[in-house]
C-alpha positions in Angstrom: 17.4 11.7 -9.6 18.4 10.8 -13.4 16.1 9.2 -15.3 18.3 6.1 -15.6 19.3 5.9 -11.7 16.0 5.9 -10.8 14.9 3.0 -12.1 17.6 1.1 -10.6 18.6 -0.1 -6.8 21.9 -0.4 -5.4 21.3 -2.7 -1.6 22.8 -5.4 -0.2 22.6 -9.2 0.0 24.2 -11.8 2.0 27.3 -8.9 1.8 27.8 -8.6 -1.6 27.0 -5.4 -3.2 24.1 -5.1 -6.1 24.6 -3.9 -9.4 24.3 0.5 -9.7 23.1 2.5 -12.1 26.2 2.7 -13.8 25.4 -1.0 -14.5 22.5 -0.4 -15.6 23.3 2.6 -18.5 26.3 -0.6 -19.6 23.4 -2.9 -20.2 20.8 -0.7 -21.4 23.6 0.5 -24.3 24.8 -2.9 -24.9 21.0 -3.9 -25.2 19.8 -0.8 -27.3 23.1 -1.4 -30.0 22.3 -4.7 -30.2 18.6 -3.7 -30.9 19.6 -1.5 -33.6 21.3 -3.7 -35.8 18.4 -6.4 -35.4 15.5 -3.0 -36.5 18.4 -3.2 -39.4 18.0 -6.7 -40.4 14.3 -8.1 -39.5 13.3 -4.9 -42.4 16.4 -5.4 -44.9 15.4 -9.6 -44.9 12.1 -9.0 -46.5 13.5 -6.4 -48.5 16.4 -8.6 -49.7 14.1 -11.7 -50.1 11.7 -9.7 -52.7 14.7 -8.3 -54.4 15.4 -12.0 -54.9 12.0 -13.3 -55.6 9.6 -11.1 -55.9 7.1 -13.0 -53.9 4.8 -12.6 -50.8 4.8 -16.2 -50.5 8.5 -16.2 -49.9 8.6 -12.8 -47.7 6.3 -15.1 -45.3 8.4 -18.0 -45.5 11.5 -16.1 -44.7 9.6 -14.3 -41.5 8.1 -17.7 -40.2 12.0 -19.6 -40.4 13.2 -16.5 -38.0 10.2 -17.3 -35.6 11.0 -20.9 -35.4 14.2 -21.4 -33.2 12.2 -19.5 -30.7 9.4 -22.1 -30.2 11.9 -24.7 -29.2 15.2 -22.8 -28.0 13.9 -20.1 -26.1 13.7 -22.0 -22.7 17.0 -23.6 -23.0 18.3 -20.0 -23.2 16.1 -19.0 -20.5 17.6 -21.9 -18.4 21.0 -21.4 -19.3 20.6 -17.5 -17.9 18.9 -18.7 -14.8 22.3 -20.8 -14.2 25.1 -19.0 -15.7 26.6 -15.9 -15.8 24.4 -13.7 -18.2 27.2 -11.8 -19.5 29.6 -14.2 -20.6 26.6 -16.4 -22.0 25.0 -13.3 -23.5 28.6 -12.0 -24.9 29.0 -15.6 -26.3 26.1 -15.6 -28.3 26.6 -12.0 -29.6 29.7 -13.4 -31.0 28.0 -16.0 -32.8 25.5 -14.1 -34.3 28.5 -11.9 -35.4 30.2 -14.6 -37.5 26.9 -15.8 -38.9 25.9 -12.7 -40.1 29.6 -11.9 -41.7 28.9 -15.2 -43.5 26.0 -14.3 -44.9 27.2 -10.7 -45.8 30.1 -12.7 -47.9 27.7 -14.9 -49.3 25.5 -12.1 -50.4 28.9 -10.0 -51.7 29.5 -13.5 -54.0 25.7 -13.8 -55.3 25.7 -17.1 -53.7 22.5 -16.3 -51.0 19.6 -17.8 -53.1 16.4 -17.6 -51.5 16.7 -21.0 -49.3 20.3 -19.6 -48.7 18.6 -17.1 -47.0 15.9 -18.7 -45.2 18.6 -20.8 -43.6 20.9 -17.9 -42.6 17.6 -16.5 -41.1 16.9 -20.1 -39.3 20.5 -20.3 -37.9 20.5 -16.2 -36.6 17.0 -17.0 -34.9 18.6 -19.9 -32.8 20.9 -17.6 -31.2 19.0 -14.6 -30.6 16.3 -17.1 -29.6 18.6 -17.8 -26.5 19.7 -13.6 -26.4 16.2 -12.7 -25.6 15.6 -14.5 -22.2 19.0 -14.0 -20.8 18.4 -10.1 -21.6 15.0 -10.1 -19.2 16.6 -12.3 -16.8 19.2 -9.6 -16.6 16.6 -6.5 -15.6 14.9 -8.2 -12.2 18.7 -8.6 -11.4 19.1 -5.3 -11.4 15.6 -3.7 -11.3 13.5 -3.4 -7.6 9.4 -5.2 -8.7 7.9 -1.4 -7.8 10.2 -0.2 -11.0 9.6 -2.9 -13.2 7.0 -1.1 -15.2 9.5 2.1 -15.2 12.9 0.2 -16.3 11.1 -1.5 -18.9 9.0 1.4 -20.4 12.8 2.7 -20.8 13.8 0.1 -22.3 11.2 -0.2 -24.8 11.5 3.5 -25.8 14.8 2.8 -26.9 14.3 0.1 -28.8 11.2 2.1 -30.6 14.3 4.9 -31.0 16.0 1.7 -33.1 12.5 0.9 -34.6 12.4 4.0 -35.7 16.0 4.6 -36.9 16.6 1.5 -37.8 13.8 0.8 -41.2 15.0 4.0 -42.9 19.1 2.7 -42.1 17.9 -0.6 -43.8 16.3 1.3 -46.8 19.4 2.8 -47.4 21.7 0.0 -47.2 19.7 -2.3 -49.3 19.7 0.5 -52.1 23.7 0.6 -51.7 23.8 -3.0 -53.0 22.7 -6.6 -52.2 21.7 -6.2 -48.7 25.6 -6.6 -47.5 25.6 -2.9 -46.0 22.7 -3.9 -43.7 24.2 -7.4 -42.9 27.4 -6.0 -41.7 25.7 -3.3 -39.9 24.1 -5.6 -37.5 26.8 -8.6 -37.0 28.8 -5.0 -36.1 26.1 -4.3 -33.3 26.1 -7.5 -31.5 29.9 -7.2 -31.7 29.9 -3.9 -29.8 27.1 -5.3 -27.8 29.1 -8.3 -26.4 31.9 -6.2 -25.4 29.7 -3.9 -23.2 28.5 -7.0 -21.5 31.8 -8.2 -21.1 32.1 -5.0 -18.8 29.4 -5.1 -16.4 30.1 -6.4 -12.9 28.7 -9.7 -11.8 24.6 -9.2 -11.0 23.3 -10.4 -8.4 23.4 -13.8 -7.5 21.0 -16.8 -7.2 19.4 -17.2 -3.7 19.0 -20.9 -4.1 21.9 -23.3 -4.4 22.8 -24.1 -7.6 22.7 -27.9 -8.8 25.7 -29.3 -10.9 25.9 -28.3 -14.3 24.7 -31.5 -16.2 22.3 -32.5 -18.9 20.1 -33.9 -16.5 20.0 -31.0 -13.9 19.7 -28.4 -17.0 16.6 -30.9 -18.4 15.0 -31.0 -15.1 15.2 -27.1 -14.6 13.8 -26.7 -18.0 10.6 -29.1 -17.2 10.6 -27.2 -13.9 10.2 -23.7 -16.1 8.0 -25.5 -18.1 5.9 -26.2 -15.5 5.7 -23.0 -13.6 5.0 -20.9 -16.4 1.8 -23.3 -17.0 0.5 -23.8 -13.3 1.0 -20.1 -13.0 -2.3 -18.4 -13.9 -1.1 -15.0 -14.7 1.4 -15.5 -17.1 -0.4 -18.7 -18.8 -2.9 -16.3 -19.3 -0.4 -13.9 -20.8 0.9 -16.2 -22.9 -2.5 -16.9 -24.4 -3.3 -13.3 -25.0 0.0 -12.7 -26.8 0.3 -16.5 -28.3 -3.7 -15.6 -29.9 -2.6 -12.5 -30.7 0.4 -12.8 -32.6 -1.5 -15.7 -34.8 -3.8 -12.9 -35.5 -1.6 -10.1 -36.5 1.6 -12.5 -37.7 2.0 -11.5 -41.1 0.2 -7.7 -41.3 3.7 -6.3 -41.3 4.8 -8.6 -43.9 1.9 -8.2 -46.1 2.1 -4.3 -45.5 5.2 -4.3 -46.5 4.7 -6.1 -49.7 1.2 -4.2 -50.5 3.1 -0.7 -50.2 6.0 -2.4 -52.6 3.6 -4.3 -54.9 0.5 -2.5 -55.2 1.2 1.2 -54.5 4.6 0.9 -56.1 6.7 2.5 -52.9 10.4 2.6 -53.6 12.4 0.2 -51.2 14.1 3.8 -49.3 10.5 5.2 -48.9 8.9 1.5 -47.3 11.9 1.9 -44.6 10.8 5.9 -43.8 7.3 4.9 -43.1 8.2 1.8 -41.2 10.2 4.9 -39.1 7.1 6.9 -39.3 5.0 4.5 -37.7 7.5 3.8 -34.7 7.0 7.7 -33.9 3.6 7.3 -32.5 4.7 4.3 -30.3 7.5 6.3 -29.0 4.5 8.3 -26.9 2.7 5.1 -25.2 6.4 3.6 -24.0 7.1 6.8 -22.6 4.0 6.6 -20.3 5.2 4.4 -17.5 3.0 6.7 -14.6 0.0 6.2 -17.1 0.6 2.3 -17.3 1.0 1.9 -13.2 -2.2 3.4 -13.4 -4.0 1.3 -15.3 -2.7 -1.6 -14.2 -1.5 -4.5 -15.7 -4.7 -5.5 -17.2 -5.9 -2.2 -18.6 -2.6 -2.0 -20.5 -2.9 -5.1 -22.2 -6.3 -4.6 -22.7 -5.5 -1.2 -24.8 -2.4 -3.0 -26.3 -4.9 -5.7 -27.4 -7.7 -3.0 -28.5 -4.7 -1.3 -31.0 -4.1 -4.1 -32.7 -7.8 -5.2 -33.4 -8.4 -1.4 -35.3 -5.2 -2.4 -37.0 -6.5 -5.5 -38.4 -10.0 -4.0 -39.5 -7.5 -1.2 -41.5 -5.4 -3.3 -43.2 -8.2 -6.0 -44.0 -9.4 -4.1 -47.0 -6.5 -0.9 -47.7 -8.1 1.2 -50.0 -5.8 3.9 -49.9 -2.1 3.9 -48.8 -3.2 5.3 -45.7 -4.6 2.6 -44.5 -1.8 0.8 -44.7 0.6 3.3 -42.9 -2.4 3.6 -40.5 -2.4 -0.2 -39.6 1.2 -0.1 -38.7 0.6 2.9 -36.9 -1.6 1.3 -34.8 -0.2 -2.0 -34.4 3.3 -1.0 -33.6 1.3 1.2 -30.8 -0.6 -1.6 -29.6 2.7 -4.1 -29.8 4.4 -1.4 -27.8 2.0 -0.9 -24.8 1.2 -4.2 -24.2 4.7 -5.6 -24.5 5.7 -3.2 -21.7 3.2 -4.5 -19.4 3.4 -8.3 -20.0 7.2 -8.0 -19.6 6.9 -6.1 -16.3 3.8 -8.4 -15.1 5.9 -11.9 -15.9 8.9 -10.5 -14.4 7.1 -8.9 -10.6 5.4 -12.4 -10.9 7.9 -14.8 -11.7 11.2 -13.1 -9.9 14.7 -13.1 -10.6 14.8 -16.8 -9.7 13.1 -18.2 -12.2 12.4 -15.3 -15.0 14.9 -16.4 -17.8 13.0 -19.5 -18.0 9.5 -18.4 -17.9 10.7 -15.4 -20.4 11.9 -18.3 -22.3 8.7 -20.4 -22.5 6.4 -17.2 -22.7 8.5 -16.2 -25.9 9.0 -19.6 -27.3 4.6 -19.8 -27.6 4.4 -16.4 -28.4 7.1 -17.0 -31.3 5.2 -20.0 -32.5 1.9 -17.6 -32.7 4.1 -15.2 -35.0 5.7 -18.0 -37.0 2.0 -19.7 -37.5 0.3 -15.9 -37.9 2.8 -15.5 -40.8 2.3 -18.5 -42.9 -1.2 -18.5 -42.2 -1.8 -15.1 -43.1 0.7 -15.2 -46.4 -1.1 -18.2 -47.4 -4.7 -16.8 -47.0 -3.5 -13.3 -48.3 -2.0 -15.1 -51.6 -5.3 -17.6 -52.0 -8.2 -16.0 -50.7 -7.4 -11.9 -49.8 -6.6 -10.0 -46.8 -10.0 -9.8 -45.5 -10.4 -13.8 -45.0 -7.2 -13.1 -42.6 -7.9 -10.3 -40.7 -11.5 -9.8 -40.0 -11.9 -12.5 -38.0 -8.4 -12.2 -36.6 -9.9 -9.4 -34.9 -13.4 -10.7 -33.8 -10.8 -12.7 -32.1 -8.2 -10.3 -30.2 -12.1 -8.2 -29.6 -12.8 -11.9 -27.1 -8.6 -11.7 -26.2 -9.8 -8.0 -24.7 -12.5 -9.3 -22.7 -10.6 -12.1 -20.9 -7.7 -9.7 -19.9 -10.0 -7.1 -18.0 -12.4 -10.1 -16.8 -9.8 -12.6 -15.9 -6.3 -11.5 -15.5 -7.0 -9.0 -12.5 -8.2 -12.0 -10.4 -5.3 -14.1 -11.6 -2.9 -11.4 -10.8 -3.7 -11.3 -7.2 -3.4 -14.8 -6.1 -0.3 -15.4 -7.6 1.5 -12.1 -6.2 -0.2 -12.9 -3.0 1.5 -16.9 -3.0 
């Protein structure tokens, strides 16, 4: 068996035949093209925004507005995938994005992208990939049997740590070309190709329950109902908290790594996208580990994800060398890595294909506002008081985060699979 069929099942429901692998390798492309271009942008934005600037305080700024849209429209996407048909809403929003990032290519091309210029364009790219991300998950149970949750997605996050690691050293390059248009254009061409691969798959499979009519008030009320589910469910509130905390704690190291190996080790712009590709290497490993993660469980993996990023904190708290610094991302692009895969696969086995774009949505939207608070927080602290005010007791805190994942979450787990 292939190592895409596998992790894929082709049955039958109420007649009507499931997705197939083919399916599958459609939407694992269009996913992993769209990926790229966005590895392309979320490195080139900070490097454009310094270009601009020269500020940390700005980097952080620019980072926190593409968090935001998250926080508030990541459950409406998740809703709207749990009700419509995820390609055609996905291959919508792909072609959004792709006109709002040709806009601010021209814009760049003109000199007319100032720094609030761009911490809009950020802001408005957010909202739709804010709505992307949920109707992508809500995609995999669709196609993806619970026992190969943890293999489908451990696929899928190796090839977006392929982009990760492609992607930095692309954005390096293109920002050196000129004003950052080269990477701009690069990724509104991604979720271009992107939306016409979705725009071929074959209709998933459908919803068990009837669906109520498409109005405000029905979409509101299946929203709350998300809402709801995602906090009376012990597992994933508890997953929430441990990424949420998490991301508050680590928000802004990759920010303020990048602008340490820029500012104080004097790292040329091409050089600061080849260590970002560096460090994606070693995460490559872990994703490609699913038997290792099924063994572990779902705890134990988020308990090592969570252990990764504590050493990375510690590192980058005081960098006295620059290899510290490439060390830290090293280790919390590692951590980031394993315990995405598991939370991912754990929300998705827990939650079902019923009702996954929404909790994906709210899970996202609280982890996003960790990120978006981690980032101001940490660039304000970093810029008044050093790194070490930030860090160290970001990780006393993600050392407590540890604890309540291999105390709590096994017990959790079982009760709500069980219900």
């Amino acid at each position: 068996m292939s190592p895409t069929t596998d992790a894929v099942v082709t049955h039958e429901e109420s007649g009507r035949k499931l997705p197939s692998g083919r399916t599958f390798i459609r939407f694992w492309t269009a996913q992993t093209v769209s990926q790229l271009g966005d590895e392309v942008f979320i490195v080139a934005l900070p490097l454009i925004v310094y270009a601009t600037t020269r500020s940390a305080g700005a980097m952080s700024i620019a980072f926190g507005m593409t968090m935001v849209p998250h926080i508030a429209l990541g459950i409406l996407g998740g809703a709207l995938a749990d009700r419509f048909d995820q390609r055609r809403l996905l291959a919508t929003l792909s072609a959004a994005a792709t006109a709002a990032l040709l806009v601010l290519a021209a814009m760049l091309h003109f000199g007319a992208a100032g720094p609030v210029t761009l911490a809009v364009s950020a802001l408005l790219l957010a909202c739709l990939l804010a709505a992307l991300l949920p109707g992508y998950e809500s995609c995999i149970p669709r196609i993806v049997p619970a026992e190969r949750l943890v293999s489908a997605n451990s696929r899928l996050e190796v090839s977006r740590i392929v982009c990760a690691v492609v992607g930095p050293g692309l954005a390096g390059l293109l920002v050196t070309l000129g004003p950052g248009v080269g990477a701009i254009v690069f990724d509104a061409a991604s979720f271009l190709v992107a939306g016409l691969l979705l725009l071929s798959l074959p209709p998933l499979a459908p919803r068990a329950a009837p669906r109520r009519p498409a109005t405000t008030r029905n979409l509101l009320r299946e929203i709350g109902e998300g809402i709801g589910l995602a906090f009376r469910t012990r597992s994933i509130r508890l997953g929430m908290l441990l990424s949420t905390t998490t991301n508050v704690c680590v928000g802004a190291l990759h920010i303020v790594a990048i602008f340490q190996l820029r500012d104080r080790f004097d790292v040329p712009a091409p050089t600061v996208g080849l260590i970002m590709t560096g460090t994606a290497i070693f995460s490559l490993v872990v994703a490609a580990l699913p038997r290792l993660q099924r063994r572990l469980g779902y705890p134990g993996t988020l308990a090592i994800g969570l252990l990764l990023s504590m050493v990375a904190c510690l590192l980058m708290a005081k960098p006295a060398h620059i290899s510290w610094v490439i060390g830290a991302l090293a280790l919390e692009t590692c951590g980031a890595t394993v315990f995405n895969v598991g939370w991912r696969a754990m929300r998705q086995q827990v939650a079902g294909a019923e009702a996954i774009g929404r909790i994906s949505g709210v899970s996202r939207g609280v982890a996003f506002l960790g990120a978006a608070v981690g980032g101001w927080l940490g660039g304000a602290v970093a810029a008044s008081a050093g790194l070490s005010l930030y860090l160290y007791p970001g990780a006393a805190v993600i050392a407590g985060l540890v604890a309540l994942a291999l105390l709590r979450l096994p017990g959790y787990l079982a009760r709500d699979l069980a219900t």
